[in-house]
C-alpha positions, 0 to 999 in steps of 0.5 A, a space after each residue: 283629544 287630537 280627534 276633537 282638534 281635527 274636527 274643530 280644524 274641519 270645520 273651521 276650514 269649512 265655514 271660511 271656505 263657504 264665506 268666502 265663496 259666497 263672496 266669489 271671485 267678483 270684485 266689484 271695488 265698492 262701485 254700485 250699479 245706478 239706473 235711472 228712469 227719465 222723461 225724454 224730451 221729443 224735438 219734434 214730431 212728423 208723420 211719415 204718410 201724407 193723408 190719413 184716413 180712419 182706416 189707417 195704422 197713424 205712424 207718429 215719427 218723434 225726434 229728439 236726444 235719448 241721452 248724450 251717450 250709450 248708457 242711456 236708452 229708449 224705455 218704454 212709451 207711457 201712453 193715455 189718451 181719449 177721443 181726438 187725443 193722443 196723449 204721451 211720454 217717452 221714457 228712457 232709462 239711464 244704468 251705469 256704474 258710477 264710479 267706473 272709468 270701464 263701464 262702457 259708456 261710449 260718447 256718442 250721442 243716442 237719438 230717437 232718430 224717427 222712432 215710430 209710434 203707432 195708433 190704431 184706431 184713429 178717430 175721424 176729424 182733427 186730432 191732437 198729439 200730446 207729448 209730455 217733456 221734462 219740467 212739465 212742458 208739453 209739445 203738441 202737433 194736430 193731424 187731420 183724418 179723413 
């Protein structure tokens, strides 16, 4: 009898022992992690190099506000295009923790700041850069190359 009772207390004490280790030391007090795709919007477009040519790597310089502070950030460019089109959007991603006065989002502003974006080949004649904005809006800038 004692010998059943000490197995039982065994393992009892096993089971709480693994279902509060599967829990861990980590207390997260409910908060969840939120990370957000979104369209970024470009404020302009400039091409660093005067003169292009066929030949050349096209160096599109795209400006603007990533986020307004550092739990935003540049995703990925979402890009298509044809002949004489450089069709894209710029997609950043938004991760943080809601509820937590700690989760390390600083206030400063995170910017695109010139960020480069290369096609190569280009077609020879007028070509146009599309950019995709939030809400639907496009912004186009042409460049010609020679």
């Amino acid at each position: 009898m004692i010998m059943k009772i000490k197995i039982l207390f065994y393992l009892s004490a096993v089971i709480i022992f693994a279902v509060l280790s599967m829990h861990g030391c980590y207390d997260d007090h409910g908060w969840s992690r939120s990370q957000s795709y979104y369209k970024i919007t470009v404020d302009s477009i400039t091409f660093p190099a005067q003169n292009f040519t066929a030949n050349d790597t096209l160096r599109i310089a795209l400006w603007g506000v990533i986020g307004e502070d550092s739990c935003y950030s540049f995703s990925y460019f979402q890009e298509s295009g044809s002949s004489h089109l450089i069709d894209l959007a710029l997609w950043g991603l938004h991760d943080y923790v809601p509820a937590d006065p700690s989760s390390g989002c600083t206030t400063a502003k995170i910017l695109l700041n010139g960020m480069i974006y290369r096609v190569y080949p280009v077609e020879q004649g007028m070509n146009t850069v599309v950019i995709h904005q939030p809400g639907g809006s496009n912004l186009y800038k042409q460049v010609f190359i020679y």
